[in-house]
C-alpha positions in Angstrom: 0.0 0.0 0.0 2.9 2.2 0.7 3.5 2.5 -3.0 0.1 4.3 -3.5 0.2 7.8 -5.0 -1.6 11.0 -5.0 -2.0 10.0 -9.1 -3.5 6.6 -7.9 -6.7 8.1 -6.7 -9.7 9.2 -8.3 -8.7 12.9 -7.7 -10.1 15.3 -9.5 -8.7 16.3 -12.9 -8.2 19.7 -11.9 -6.4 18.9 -9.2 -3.7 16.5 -10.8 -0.1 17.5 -11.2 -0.5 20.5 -9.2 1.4 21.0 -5.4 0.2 22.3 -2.6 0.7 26.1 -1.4 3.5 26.6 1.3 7.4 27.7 1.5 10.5 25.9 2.6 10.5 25.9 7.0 14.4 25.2 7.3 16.2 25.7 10.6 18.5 28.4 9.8 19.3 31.7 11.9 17.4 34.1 9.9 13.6 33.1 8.2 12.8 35.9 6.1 10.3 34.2 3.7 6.8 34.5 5.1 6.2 37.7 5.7 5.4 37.1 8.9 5.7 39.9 11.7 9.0 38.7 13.2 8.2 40.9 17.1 6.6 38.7 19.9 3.6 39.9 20.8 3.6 42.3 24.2 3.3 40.9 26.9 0.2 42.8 28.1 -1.6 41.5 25.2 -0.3 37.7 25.8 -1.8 38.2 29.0 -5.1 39.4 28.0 -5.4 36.8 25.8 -4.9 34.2 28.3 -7.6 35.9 30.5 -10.0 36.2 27.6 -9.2 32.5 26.8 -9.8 31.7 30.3 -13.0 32.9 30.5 -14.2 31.3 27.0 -13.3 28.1 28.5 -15.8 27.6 30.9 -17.8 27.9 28.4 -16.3 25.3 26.0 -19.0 23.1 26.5 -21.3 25.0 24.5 -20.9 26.0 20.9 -19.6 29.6 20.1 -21.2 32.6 18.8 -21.9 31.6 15.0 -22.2 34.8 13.4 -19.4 36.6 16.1 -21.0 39.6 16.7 -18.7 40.8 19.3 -15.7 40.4 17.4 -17.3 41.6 13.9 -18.8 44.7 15.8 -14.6 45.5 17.1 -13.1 44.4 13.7 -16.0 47.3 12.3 -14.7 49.8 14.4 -11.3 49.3 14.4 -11.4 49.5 10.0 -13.9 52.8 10.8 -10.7 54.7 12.8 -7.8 53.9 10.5 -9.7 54.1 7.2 -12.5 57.1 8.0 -14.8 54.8 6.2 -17.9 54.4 8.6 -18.4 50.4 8.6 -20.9 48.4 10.5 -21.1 45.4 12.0 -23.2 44.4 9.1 -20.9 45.1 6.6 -18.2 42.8 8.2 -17.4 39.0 8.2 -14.6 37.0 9.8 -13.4 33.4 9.3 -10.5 31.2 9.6 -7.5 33.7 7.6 -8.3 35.4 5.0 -8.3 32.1 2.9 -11.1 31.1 4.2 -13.0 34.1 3.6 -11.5 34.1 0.1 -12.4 30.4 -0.3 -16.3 31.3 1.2 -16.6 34.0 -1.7 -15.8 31.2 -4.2 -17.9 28.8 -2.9 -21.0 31.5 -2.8 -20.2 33.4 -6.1 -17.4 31.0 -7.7 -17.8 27.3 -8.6 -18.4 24.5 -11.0 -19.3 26.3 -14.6 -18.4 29.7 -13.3 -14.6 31.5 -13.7 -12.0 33.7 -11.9 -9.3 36.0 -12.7 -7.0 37.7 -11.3 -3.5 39.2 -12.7 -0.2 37.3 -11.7 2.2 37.6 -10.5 0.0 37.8 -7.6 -1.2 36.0 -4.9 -0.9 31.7 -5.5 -3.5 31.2 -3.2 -6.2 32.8 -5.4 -6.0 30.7 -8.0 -5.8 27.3 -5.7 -8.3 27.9 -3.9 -10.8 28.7 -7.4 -9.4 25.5 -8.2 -10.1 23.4 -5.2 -14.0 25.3 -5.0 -14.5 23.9 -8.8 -13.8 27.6 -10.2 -12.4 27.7 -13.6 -9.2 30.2 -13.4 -8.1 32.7 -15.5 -4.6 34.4 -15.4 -4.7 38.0 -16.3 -1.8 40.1 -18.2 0.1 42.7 -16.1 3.0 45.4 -17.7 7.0 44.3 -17.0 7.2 46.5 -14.2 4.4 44.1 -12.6 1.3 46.9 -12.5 -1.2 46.1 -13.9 -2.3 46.8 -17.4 -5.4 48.4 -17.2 -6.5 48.5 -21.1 -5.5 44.6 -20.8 -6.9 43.8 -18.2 -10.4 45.0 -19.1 -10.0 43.4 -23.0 -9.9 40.2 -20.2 -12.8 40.8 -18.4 -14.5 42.0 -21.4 -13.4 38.4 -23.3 -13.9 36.4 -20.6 -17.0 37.6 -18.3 -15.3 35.9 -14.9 -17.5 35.8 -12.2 -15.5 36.7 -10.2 -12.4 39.3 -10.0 -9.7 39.2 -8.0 -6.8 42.4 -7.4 -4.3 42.1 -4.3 -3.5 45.5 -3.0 -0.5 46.0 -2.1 0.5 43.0 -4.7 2.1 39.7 -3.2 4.8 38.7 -4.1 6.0 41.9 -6.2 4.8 44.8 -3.2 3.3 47.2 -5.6 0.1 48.8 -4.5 -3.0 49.3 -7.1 -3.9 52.8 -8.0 -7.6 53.4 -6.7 -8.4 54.4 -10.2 -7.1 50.6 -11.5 -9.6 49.3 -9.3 -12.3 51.7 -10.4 -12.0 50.7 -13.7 -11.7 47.1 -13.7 -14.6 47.1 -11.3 -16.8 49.4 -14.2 -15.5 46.4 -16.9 -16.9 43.9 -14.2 -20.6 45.1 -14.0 -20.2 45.8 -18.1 -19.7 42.3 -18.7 -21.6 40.2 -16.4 -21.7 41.6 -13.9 -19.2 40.2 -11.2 -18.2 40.4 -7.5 -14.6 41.8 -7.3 -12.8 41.1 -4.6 -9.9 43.4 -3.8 -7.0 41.5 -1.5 -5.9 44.1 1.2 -3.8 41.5 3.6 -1.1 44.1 3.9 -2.3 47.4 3.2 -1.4 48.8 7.2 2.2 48.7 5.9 1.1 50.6 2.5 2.3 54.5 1.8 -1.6 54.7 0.5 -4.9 54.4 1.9 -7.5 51.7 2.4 -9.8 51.4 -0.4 -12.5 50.7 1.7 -14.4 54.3 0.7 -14.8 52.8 -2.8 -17.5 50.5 -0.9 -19.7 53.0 -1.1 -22.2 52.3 -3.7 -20.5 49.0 -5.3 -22.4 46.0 -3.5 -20.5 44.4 -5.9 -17.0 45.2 -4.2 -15.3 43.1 -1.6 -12.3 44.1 0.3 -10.5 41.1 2.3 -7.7 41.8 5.4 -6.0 39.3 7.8 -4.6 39.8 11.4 -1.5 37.8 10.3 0.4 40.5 9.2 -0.1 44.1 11.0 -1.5 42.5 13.9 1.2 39.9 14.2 -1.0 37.2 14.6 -0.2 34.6 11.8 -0.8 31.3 14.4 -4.1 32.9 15.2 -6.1 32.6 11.7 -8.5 35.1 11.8 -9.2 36.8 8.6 -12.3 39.3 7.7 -13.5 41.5 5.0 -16.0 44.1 4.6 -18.7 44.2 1.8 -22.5 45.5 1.2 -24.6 43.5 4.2 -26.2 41.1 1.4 -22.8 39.8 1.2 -22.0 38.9 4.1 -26.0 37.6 4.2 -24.7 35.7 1.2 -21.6 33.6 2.3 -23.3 33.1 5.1 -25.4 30.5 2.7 -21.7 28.1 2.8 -19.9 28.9 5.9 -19.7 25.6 8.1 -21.7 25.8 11.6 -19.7 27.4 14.5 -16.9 27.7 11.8 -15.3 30.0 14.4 -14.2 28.7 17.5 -14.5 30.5 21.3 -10.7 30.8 21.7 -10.1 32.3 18.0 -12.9 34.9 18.5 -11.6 36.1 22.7 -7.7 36.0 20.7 -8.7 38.3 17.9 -10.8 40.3 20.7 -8.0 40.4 22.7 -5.3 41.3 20.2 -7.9 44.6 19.0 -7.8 45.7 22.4 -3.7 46.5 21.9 -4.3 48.0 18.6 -2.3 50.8 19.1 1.2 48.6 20.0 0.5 46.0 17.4 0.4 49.2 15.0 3.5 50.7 16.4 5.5 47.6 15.2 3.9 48.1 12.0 5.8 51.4 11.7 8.9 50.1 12.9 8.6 47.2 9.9 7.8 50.2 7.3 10.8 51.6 8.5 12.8 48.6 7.6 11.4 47.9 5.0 12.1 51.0 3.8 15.5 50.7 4.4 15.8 47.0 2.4 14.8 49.1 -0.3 17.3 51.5 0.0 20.2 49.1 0.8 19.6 47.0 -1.8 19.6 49.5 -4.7 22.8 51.1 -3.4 24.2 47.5 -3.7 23.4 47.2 -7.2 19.9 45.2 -7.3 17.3 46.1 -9.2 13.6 46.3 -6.4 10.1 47.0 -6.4 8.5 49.4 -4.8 6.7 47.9 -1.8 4.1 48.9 0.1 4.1 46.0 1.8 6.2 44.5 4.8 8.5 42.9 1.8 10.4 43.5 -1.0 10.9 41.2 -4.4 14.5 42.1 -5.9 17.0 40.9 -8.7 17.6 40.6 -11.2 19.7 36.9 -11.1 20.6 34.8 -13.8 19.5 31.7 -11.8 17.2 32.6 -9.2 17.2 29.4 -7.4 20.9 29.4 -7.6 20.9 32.6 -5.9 18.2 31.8 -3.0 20.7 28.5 -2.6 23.7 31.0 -2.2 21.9 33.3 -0.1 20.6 30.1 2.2 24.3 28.9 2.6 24.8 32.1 4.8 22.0 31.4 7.3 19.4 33.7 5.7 16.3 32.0 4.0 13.9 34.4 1.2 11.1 33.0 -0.8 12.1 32.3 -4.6 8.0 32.3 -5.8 9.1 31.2 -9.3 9.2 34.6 -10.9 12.5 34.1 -13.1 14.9 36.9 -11.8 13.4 37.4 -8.9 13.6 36.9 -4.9 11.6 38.2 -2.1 12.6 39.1 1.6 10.4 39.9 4.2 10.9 42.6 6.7 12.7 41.4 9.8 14.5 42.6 13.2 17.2 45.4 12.5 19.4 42.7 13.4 17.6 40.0 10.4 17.7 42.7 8.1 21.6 43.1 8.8 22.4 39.4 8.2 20.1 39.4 5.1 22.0 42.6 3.7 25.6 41.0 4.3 24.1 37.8 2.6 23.4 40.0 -0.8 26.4 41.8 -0.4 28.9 39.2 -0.5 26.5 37.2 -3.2 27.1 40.6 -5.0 30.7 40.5 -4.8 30.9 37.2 -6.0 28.9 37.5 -9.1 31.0 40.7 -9.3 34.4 38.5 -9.8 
């Protein structure tokens, strides 16, 4: 039985030959390759969380809130005071990450006879998860200098009539963010050809030079905008992702979300964690900072980067990519090579991560220097 592959069972066709999403978790001084938020989180927040947690427990017997109400009503206002945007509790939904939220809108508006696009390099996860819900994908054009093409992108929509659209914001794995005009107009090509939910990916816009786009909301019940707290709120092992859409959207994944999909101890966490929104957004400017600084350093060494708005950077250009991660890995630091030929991505670390990484592409510099 041992011998039995993934290939050996009736899988489904879509599914065949493809791998699953995730990057190399090697045991090496520096990890840089997540874009994850590399500070602890305070100690006064661990601490509330464990009273919060404490307190769910002796209730663990019974099922949780379904619809989180609480923590829907807190993730409203907290998007309300950093965007200006008034948002209600009605307009807001929360899951398990924002790839489940993501996953929820395929499975409501996405699925077996219906399409997707969005515009890659971007986001892997998109186009899995259409995948695994059924959804045909489509991969949209975008310009050499990874924006996206605007007059080719809506030739796409026009062609193709997805049902969906998808736009990350600022763009993972490149960093760029989307003009709010971009948006606009693939949104108008949308609703001309079908029309279409488009969903606009916002997992790291606290770390963006730019605003939310949540004001373009206003009048689009069409228009989805997904976040995460794994990122400014450095709570990756937490899971909790959200977005915030017209109230007969959230009404509408409702229709597909598993029972109590949410447990007790995710929703007093993400509770707890809003209540320290101020720190947790104080280490987001630190990480802009750096990040900032990546930028910087790795220009004056001689690599070619992307502007980021995000709490990473994609740089190059290599002859071998891979070759280079490998060389760059051999000094203790490990980035994410996504598979974009040239390219690499760090994420923002520590001062002291960020120092190691800039030594490693230094002396890599050198040496292709010789």
């Amino acid at each position: 039985m041992n011998d039995v592959r993934i290939d050996d069972l009736p899988v489904r066709d879509e599914l065949r030959g493809k791998s699953p999403y995730g990057a190399p978790q090697l045991d090496v001084p520096v990890r840089l390759n997540t874009n994850e938020n590399p500070y602890p989180l305070p100690e006064p927040l661990v601490e509330r969380i464990a009273e919060r947690v404490r307190e769910a427990a002796r209730n663990l017997n019974r099922y949780p809130d379904r619809d989180a109400v609480e923590l829907r009503t807190k993730l409203a206002e907290y998007l309300t005071t950093t965007s200006g945007y008034e948002v209600g509790v009605a307009d807001v939904w929360a899951a398990n990450g924002s790839n489940e939220v993501i996953q929820q809108l395929l499975q409501t508006f996405g699925g077996p006879g219906r399409t997707a696009i969005g515009f890659e390099p971007s986001y892997s996860m998109h186009g899995l998860i259409a995948r695994g819900t059924g959804t045909g994908w489509i991969s949209g054009p975008r310009n050499d200098d990874f924006t996206i093409d605007v007059a080719a992108a809506e030739k796409a929509i026009a062609e193709n009539q997805p049902d969906v659209v998808f736009v990350t914001t600022p763009n993972n794995p490149t960093g760029n963010a989307v003009p709010p005009e971009t948006v606009l107009a693939l949104y108008e090509a949308a609703q001309a050809a079908k029309p279409s939910m488009v969903v606009v990916d916002e997992a790291y816009i606290e770390f963006s030079h730019g605003d939310s786009l949540l004001p373009l909301l206003a009048g689009r019940p069409n228009l989805v905008i997904s976040r995460t707290m794994s990122k400014a709120f450095g709570a990756a092992g937490l899971r909790l992702g959200y977005l915030a859409a017209h109230p007969a959207v959230v009404d509408a994944v409702q229709l597909v979300r598993l029972p109590y999909h949410l447990s007790a101890v995710t929703q007093a966490t993400a509770l707890a964690a809003l209540e320290h929104t101020g720190t947790l957004l104080g280490y987001v400017e630190q990480l802009k900072a750096e990040r900032d600084r990546l930028v910087s350093e790795l220009r004056a060494t001689g690599y070619e980067v992307v502007e980021s708005d995000a709490n990473f950077v994609q740089f190059g250009r290599f002859e071998d990519s891979h070759t280079a991660w490998q060389k760059i890995l051999d000094q203790g630091v490990l980035v994410r090579d996504n598979g974009i030929p040239g390219w690499l991505r760090v994420s923002a670390g520590t001062p002291e991560e960020n120092d190691a990484f800039l030594d490693a592409v230094r002396e890599l510099k050198k040496e292709q220097s010789t």
